[in-house]
PQR file of N, CA, C, O and H, with PARSE charges and radii, in Angstrom:
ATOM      1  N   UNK A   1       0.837  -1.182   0.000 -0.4000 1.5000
ATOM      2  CA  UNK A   1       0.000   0.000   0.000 -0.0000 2.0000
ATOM      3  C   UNK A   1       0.881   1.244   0.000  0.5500 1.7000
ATOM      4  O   UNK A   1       1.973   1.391   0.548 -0.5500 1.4000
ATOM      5  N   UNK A   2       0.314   1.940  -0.588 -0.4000 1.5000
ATOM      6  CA  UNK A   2       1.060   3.418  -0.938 -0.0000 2.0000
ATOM      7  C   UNK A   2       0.728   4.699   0.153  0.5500 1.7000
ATOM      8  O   UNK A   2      -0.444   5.077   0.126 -0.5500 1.4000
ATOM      9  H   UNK A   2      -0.574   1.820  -1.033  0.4000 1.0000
ATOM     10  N   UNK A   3       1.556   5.341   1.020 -0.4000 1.5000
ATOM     11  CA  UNK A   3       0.973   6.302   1.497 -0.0000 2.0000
ATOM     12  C   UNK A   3       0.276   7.343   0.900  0.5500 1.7000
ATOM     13  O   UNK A   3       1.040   7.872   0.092 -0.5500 1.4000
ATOM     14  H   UNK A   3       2.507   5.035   1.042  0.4000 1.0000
ATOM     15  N   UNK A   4      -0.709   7.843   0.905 -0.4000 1.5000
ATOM     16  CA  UNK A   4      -1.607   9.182  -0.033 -0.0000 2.0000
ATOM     17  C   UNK A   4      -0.826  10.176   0.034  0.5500 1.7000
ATOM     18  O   UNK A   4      -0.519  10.884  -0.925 -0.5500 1.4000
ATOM     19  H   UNK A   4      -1.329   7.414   1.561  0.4000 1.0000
ATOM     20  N   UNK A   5      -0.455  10.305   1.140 -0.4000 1.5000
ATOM     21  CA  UNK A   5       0.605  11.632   1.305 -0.0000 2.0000
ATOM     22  C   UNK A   5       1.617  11.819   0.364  0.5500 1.7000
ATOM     23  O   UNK A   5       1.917  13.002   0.201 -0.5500 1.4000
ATOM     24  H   UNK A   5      -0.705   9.730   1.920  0.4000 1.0000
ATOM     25  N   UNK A   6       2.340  10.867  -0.418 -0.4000 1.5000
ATOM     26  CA  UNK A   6       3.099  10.170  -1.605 -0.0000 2.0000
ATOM     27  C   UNK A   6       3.078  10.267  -2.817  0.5500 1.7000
ATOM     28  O   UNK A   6       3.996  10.095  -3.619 -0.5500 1.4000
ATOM     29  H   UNK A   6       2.097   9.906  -0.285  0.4000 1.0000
ATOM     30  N   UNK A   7       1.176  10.770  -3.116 -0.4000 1.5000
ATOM     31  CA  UNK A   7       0.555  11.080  -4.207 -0.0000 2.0000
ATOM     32  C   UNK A   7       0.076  12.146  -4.641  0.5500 1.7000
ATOM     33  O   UNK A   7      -0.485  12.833  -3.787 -0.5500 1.4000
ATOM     34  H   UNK A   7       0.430  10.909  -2.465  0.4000 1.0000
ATOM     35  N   UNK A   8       0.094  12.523  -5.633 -0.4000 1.5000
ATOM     36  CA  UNK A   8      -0.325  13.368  -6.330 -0.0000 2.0000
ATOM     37  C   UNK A   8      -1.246  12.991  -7.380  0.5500 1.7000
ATOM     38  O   UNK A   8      -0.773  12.195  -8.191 -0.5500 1.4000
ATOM     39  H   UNK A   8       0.550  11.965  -6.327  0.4000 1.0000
ATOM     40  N   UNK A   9      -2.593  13.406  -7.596 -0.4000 1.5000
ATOM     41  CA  UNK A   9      -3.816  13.118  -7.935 -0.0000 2.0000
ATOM     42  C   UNK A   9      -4.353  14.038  -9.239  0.5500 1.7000
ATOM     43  O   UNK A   9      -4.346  15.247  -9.008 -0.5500 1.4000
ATOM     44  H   UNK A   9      -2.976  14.053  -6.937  0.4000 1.0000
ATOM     45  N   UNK A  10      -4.604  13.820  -9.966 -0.4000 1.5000
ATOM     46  CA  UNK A  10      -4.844  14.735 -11.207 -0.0000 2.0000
ATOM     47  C   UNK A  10      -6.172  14.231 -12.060  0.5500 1.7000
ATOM     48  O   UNK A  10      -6.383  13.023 -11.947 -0.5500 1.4000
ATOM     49  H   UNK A  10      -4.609  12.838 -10.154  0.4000 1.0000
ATOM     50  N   UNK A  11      -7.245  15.077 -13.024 -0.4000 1.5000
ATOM     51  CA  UNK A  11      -7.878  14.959 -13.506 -0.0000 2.0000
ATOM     52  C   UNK A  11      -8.422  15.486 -14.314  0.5500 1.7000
ATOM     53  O   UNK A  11      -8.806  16.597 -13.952 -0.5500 1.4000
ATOM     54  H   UNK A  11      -7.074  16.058 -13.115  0.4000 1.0000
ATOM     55  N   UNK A  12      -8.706  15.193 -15.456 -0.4000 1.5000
ATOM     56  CA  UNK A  12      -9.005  16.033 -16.585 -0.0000 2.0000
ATOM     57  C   UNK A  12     -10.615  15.255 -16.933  0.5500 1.7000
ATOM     58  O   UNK A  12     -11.128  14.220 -16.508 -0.5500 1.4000
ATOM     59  H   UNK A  12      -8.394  14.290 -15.750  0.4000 1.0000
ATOM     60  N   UNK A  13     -11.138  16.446 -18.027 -0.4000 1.5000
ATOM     61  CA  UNK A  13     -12.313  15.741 -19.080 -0.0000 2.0000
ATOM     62  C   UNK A  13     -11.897  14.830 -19.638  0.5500 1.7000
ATOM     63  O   UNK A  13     -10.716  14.637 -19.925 -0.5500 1.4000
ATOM     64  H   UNK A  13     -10.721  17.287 -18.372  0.4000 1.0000
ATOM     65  N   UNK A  14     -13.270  13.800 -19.986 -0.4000 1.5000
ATOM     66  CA  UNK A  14     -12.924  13.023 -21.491 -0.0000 2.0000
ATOM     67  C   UNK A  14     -12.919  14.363 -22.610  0.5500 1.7000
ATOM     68  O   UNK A  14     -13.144  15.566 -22.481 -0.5500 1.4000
ATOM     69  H   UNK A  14     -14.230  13.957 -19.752  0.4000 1.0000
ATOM     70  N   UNK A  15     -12.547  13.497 -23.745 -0.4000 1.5000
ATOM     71  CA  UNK A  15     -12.149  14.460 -25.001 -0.0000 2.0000
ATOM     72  C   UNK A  15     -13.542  14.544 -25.809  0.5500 1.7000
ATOM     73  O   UNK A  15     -13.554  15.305 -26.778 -0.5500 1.4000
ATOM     74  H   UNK A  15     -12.365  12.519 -23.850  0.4000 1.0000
ATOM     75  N   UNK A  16     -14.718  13.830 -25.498 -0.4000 1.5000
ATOM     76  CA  UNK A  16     -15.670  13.551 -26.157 -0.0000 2.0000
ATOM     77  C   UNK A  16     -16.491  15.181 -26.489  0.5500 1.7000
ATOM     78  O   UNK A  16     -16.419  16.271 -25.920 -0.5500 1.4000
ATOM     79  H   UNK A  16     -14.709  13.212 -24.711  0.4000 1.0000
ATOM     80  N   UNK A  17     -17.070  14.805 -27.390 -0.4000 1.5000
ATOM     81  CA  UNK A  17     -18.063  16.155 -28.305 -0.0000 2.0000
ATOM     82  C   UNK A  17     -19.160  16.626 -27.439  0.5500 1.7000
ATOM     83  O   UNK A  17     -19.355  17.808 -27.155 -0.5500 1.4000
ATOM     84  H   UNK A  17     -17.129  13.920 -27.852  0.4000 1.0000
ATOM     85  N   UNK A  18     -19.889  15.590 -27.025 -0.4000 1.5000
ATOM     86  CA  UNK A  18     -20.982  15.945 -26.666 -0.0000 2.0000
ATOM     87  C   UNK A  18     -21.818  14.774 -26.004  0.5500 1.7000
ATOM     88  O   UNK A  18     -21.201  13.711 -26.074 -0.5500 1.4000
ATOM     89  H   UNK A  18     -19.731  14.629 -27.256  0.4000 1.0000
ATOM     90  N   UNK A  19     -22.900  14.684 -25.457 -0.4000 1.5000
ATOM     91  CA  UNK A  19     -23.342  13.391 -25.191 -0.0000 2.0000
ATOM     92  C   UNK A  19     -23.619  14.085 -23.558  0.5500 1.7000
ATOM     93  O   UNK A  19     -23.550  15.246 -23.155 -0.5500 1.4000
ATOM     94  H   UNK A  19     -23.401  15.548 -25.401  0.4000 1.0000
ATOM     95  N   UNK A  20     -23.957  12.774 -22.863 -0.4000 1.5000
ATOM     96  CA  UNK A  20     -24.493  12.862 -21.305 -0.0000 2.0000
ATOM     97  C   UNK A  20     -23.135  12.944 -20.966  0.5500 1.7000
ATOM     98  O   UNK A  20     -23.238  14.062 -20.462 -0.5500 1.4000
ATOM     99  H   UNK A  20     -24.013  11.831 -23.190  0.4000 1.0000
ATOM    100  N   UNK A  21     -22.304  12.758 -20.871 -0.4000 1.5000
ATOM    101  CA  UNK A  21     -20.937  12.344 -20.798 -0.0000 2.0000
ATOM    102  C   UNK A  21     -20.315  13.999 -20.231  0.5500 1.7000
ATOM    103  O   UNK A  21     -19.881  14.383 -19.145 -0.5500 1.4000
ATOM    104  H   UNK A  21     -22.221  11.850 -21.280  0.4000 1.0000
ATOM    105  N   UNK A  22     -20.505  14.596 -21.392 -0.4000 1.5000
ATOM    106  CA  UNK A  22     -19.802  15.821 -21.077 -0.0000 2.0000
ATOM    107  C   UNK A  22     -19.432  16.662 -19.862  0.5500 1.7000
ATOM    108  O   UNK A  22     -20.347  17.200 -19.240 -0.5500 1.4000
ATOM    109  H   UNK A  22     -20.858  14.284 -22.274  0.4000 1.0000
ATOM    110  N   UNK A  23     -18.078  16.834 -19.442 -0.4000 1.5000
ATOM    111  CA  UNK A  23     -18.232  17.874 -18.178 -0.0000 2.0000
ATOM    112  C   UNK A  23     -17.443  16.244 -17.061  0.5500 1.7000
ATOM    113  O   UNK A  23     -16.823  16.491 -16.027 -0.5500 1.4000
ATOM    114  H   UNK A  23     -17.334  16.397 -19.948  0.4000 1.0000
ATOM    115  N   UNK A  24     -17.546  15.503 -17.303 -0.4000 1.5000
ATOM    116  CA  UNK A  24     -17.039  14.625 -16.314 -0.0000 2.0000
ATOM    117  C   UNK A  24     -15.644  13.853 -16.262  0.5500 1.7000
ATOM    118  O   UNK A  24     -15.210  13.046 -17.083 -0.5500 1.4000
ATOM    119  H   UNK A  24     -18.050  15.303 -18.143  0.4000 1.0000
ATOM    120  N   UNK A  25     -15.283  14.132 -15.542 -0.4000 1.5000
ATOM    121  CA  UNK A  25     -13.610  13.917 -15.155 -0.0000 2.0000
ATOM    122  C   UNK A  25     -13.447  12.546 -15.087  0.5500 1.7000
ATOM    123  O   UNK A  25     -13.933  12.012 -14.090 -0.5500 1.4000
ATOM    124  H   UNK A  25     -15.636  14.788 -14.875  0.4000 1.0000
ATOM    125  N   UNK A  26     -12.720  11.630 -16.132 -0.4000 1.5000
ATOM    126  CA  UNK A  26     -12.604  10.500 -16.532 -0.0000 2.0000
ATOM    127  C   UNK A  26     -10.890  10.255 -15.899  0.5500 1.7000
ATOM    128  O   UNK A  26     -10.590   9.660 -14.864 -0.5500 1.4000
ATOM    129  H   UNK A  26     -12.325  12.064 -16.941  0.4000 1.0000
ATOM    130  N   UNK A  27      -9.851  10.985 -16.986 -0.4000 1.5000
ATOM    131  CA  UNK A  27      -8.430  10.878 -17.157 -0.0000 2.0000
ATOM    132  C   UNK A  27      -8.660  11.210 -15.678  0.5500 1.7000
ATOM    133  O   UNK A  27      -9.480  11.733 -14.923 -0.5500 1.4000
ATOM    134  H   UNK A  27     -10.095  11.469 -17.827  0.4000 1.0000
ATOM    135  N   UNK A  28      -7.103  10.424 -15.703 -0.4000 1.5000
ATOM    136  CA  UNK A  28      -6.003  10.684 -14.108 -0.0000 2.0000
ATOM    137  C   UNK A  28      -4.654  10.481 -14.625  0.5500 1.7000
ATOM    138  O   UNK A  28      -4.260   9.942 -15.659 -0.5500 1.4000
ATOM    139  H   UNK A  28      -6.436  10.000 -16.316  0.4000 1.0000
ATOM    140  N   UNK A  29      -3.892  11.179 -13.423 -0.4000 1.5000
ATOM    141  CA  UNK A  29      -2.236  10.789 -13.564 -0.0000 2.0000
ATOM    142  C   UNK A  29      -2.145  11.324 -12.321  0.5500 1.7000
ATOM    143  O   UNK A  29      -2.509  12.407 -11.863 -0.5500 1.4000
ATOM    144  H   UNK A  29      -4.213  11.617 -12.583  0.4000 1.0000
ATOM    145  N   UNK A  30      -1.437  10.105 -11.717 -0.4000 1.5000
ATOM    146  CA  UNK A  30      -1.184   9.836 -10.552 -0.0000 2.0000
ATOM    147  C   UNK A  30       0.676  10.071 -10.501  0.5500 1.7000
ATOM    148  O   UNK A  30       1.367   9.414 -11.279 -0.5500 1.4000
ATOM    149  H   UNK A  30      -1.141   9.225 -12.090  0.4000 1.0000
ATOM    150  N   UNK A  31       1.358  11.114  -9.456 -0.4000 1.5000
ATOM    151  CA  UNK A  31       2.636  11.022  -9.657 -0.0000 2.0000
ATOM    152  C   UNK A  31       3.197  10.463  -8.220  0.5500 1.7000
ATOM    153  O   UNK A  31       2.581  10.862  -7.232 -0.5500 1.4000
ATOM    154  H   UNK A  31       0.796  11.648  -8.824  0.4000 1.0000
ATOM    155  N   UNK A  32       3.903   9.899  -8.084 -0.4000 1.5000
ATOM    156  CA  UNK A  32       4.307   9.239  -6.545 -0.0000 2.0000
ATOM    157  C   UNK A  32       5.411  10.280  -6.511  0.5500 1.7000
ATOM    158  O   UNK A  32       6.328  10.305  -7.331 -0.5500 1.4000
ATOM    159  H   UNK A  32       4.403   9.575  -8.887  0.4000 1.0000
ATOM    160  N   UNK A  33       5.259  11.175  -5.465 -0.4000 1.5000
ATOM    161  CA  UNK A  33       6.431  12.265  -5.340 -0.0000 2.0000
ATOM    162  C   UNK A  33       7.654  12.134  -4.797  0.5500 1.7000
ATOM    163  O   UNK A  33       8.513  12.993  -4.998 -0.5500 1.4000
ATOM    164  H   UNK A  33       4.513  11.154  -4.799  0.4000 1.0000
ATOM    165  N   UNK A  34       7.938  10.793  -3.867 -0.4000 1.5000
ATOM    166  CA  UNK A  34       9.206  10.299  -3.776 -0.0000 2.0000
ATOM    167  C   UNK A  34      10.270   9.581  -4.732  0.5500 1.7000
ATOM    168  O   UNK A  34      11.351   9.048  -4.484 -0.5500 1.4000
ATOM    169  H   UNK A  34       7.240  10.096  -3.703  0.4000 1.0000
ATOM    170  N   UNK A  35       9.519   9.777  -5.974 -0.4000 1.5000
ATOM    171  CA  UNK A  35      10.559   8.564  -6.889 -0.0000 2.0000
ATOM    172  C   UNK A  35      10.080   9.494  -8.121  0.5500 1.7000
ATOM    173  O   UNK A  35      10.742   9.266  -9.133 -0.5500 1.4000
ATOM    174  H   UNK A  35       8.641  10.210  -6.175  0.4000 1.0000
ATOM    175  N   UNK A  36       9.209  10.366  -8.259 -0.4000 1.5000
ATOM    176  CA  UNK A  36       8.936  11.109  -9.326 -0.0000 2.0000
ATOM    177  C   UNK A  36       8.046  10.496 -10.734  0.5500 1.7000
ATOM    178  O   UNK A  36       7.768  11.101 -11.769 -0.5500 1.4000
ATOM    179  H   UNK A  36       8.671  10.551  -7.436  0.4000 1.0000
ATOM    180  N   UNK A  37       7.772   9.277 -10.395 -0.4000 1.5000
ATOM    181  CA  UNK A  37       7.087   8.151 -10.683 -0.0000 2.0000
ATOM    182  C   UNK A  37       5.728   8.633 -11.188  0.5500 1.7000
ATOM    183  O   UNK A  37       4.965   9.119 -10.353 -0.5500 1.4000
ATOM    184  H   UNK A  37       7.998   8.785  -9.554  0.4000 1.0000
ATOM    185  N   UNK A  38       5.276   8.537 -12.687 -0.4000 1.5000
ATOM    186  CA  UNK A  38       4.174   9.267 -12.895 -0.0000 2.0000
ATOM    187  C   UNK A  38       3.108   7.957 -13.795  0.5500 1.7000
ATOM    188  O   UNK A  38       3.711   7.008 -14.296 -0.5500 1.4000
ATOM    189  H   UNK A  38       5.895   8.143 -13.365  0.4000 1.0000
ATOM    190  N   UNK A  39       1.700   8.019 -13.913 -0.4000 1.5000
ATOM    191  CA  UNK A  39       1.261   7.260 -14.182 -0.0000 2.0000
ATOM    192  C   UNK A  39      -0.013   7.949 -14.404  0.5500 1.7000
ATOM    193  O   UNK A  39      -0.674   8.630 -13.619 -0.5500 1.4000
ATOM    194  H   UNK A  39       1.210   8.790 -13.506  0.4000 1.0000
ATOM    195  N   UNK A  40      -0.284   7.553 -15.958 -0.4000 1.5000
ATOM    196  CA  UNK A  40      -1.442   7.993 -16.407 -0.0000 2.0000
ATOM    197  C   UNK A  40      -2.311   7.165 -17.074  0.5500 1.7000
ATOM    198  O   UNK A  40      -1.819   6.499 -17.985 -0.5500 1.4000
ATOM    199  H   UNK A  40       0.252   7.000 -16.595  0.4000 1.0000
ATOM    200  N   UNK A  41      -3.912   6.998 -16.760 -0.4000 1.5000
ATOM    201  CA  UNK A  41      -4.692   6.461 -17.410 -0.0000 2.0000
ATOM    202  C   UNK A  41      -6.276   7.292 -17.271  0.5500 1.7000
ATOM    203  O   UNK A  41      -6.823   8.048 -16.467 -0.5500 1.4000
ATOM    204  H   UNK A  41      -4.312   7.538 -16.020  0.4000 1.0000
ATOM    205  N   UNK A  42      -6.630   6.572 -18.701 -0.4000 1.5000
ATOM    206  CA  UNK A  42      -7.964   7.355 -19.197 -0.0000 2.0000
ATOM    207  C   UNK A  42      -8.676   5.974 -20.360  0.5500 1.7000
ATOM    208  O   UNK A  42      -9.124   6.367 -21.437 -0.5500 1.4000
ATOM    209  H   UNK A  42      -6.185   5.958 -19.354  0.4000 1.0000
ATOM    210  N   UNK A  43      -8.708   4.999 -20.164 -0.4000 1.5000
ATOM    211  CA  UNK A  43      -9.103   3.748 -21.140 -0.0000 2.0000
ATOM    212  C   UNK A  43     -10.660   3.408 -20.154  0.5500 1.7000
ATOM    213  O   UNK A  43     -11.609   2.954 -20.794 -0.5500 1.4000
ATOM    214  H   UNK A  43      -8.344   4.680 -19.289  0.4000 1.0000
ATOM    215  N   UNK A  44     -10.824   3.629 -18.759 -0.4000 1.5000
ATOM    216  CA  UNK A  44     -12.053   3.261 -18.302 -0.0000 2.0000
ATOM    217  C   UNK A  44     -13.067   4.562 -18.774  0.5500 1.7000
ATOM    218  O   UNK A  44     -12.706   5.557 -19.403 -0.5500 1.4000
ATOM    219  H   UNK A  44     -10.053   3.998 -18.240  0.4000 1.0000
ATOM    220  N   UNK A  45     -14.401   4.262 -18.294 -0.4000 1.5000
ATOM    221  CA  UNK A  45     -15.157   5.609 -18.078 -0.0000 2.0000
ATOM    222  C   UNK A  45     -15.416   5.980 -16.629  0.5500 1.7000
ATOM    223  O   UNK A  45     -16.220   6.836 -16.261 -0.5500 1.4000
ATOM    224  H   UNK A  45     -14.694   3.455 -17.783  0.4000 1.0000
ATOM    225  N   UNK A  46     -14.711   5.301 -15.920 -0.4000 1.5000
ATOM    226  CA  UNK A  46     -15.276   5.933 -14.746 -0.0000 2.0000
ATOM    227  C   UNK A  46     -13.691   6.334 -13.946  0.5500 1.7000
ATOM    228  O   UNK A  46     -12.585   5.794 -13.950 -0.5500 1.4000
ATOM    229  H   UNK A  46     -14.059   4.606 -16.220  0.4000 1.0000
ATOM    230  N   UNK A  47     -14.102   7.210 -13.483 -0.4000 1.5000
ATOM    231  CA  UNK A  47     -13.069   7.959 -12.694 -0.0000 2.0000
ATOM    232  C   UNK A  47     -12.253   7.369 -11.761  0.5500 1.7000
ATOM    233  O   UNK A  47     -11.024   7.373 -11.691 -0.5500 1.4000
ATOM    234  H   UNK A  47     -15.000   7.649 -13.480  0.4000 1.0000
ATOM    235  N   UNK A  48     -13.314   6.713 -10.848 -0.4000 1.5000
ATOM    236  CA  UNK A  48     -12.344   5.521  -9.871 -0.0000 2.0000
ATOM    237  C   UNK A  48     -11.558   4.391 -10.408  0.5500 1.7000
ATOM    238  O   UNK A  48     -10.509   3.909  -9.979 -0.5500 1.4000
ATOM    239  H   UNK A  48     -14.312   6.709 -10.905  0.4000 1.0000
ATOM    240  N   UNK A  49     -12.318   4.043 -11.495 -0.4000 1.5000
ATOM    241  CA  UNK A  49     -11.283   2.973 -12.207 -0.0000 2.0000
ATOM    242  C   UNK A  49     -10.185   3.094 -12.831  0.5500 1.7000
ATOM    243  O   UNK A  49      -9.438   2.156 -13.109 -0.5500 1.4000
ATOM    244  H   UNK A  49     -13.170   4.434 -11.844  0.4000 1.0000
ATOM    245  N   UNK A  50      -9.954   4.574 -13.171 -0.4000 1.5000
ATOM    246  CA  UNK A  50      -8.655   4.716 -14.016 -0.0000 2.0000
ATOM    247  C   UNK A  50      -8.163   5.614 -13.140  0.5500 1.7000
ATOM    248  O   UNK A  50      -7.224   6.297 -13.550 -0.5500 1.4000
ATOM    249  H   UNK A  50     -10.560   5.336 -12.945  0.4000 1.0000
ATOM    250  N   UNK A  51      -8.666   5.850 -11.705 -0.4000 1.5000
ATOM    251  CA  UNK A  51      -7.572   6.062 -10.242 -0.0000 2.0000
ATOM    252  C   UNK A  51      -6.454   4.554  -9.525  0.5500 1.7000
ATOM    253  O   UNK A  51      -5.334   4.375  -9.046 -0.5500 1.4000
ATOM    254  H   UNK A  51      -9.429   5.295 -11.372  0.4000 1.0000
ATOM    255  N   UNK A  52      -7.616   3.834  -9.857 -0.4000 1.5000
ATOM    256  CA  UNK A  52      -6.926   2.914  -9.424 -0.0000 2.0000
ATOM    257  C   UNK A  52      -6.126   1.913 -10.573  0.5500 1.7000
ATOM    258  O   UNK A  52      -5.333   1.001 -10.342 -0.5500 1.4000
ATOM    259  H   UNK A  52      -8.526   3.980 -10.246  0.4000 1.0000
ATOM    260  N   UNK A  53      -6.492   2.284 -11.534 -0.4000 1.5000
ATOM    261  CA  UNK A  53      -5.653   1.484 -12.923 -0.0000 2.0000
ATOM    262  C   UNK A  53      -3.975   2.128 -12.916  0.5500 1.7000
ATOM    263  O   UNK A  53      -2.848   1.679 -13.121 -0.5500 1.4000
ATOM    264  H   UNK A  53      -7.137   3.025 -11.721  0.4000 1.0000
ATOM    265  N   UNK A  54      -4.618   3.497 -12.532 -0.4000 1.5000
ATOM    266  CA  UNK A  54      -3.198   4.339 -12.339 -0.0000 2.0000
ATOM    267  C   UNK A  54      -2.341   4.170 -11.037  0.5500 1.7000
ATOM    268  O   UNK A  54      -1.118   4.043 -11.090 -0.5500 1.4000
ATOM    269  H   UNK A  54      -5.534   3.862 -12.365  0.4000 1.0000
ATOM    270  N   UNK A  55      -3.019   4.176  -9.918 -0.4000 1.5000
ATOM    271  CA  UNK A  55      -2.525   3.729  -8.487 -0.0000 2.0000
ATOM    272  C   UNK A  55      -1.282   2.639  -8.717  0.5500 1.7000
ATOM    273  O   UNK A  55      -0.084   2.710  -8.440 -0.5500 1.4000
ATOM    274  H   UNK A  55      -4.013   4.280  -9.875  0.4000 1.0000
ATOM    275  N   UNK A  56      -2.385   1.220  -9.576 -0.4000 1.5000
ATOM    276  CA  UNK A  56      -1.522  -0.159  -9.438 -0.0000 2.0000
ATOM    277  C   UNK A  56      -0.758  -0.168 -10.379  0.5500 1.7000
ATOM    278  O   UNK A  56      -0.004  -1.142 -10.399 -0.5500 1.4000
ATOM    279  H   UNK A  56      -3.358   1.163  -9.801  0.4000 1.0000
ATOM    280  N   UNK A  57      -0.557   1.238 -11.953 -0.4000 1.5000
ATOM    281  CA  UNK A  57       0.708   1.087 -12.346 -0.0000 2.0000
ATOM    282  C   UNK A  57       2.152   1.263 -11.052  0.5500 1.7000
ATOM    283  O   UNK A  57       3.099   0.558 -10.703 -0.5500 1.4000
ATOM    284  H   UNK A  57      -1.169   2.028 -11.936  0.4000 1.0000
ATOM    285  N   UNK A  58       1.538   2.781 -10.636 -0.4000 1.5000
ATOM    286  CA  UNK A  58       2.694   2.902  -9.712 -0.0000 2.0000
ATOM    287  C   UNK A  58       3.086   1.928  -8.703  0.5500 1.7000
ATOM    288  O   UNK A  58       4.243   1.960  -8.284 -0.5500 1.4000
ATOM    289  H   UNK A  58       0.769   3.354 -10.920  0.4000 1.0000
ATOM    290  N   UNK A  59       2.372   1.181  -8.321 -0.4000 1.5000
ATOM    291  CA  UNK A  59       2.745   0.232  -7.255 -0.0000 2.0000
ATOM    292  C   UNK A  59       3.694  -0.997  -7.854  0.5500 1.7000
ATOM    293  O   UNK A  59       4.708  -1.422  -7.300 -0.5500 1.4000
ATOM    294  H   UNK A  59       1.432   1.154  -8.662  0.4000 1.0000
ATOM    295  N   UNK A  60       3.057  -1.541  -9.293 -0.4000 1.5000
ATOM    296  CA  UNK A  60       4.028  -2.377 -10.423 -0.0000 2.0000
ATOM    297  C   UNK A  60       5.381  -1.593 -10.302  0.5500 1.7000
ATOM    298  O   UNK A  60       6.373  -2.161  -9.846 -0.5500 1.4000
ATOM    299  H   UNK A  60       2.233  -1.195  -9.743  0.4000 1.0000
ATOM    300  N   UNK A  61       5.416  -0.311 -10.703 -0.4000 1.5000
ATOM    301  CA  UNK A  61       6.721   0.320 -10.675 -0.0000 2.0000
ATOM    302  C   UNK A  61       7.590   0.670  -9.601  0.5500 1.7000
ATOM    303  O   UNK A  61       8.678   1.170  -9.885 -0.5500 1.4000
ATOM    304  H   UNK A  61       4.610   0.150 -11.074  0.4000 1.0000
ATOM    305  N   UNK A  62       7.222   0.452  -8.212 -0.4000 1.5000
ATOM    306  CA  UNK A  62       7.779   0.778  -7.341 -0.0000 2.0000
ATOM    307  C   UNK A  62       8.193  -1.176  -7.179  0.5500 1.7000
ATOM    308  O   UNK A  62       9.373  -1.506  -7.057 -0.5500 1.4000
ATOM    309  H   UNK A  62       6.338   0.046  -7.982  0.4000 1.0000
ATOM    310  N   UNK A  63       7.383  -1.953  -7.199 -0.4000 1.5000
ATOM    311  CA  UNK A  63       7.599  -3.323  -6.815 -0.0000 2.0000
ATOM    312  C   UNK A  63       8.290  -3.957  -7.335  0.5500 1.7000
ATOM    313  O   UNK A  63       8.976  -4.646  -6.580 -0.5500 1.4000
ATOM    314  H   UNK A  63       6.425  -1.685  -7.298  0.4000 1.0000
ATOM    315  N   UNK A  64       8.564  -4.143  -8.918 -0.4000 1.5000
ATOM    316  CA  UNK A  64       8.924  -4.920 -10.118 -0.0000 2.0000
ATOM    317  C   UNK A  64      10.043  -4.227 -10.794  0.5500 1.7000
ATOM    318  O   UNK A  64       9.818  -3.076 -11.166 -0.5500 1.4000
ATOM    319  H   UNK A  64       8.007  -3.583  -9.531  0.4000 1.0000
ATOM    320  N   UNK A  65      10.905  -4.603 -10.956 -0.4000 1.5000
ATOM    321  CA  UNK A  65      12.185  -3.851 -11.662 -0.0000 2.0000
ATOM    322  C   UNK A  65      11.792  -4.091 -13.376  0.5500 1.7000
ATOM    323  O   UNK A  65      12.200  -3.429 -14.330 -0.5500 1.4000
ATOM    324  H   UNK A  65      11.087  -5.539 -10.653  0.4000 1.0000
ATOM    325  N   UNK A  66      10.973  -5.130 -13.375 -0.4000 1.5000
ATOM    326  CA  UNK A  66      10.743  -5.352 -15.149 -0.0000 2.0000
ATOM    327  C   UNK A  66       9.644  -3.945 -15.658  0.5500 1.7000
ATOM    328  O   UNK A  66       9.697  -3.507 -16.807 -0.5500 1.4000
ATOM    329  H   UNK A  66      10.641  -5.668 -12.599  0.4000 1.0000
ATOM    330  N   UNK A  67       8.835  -3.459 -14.763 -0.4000 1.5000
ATOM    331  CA  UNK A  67       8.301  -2.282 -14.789 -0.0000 2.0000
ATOM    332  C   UNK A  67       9.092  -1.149 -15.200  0.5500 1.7000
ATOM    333  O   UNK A  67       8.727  -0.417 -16.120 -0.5500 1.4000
ATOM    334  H   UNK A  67       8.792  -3.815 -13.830  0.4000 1.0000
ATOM    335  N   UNK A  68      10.194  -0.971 -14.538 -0.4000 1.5000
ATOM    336  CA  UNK A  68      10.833   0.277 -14.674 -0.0000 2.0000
ATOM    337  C   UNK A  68      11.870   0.942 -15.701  0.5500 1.7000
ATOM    338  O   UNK A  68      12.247   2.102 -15.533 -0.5500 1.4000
ATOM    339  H   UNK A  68      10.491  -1.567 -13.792  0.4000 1.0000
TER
END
């Protein structure tokens, strides 16, 4: 587990035109500020999922040397 304090949390729109969709913060990039370690995803639609898609890159990269 990662301390939060560690993280840095980011969020943008989807890129989409128009739709119900619009206005809602999909993308993340997550940077782990002790290792400078940055990690971005935007492939889910929901916000928590591509928090935590991004979370468990950084955790691969802090854990796994084949990651890095």
């Amino acid at each position: 587990m990662i301390p939060q304090e560690d993280l840095i949390i980011e969020m943008w729109p989807p890129r989409s035109v128009g739709g119900q969709q619009v206005g809602i913060a999909t993308g993340v990039k997550v940077t782990h500020t002790p290792t400078n370690l940055i990690a971005i995803c935007a492939t889910e639609r929901s916000q928590h999922r591509n928090k935590q898609i991004a979370i468990d890159m950084i955790l691969g990269g802090l854990t796994s040397p084949h990651y890095r």
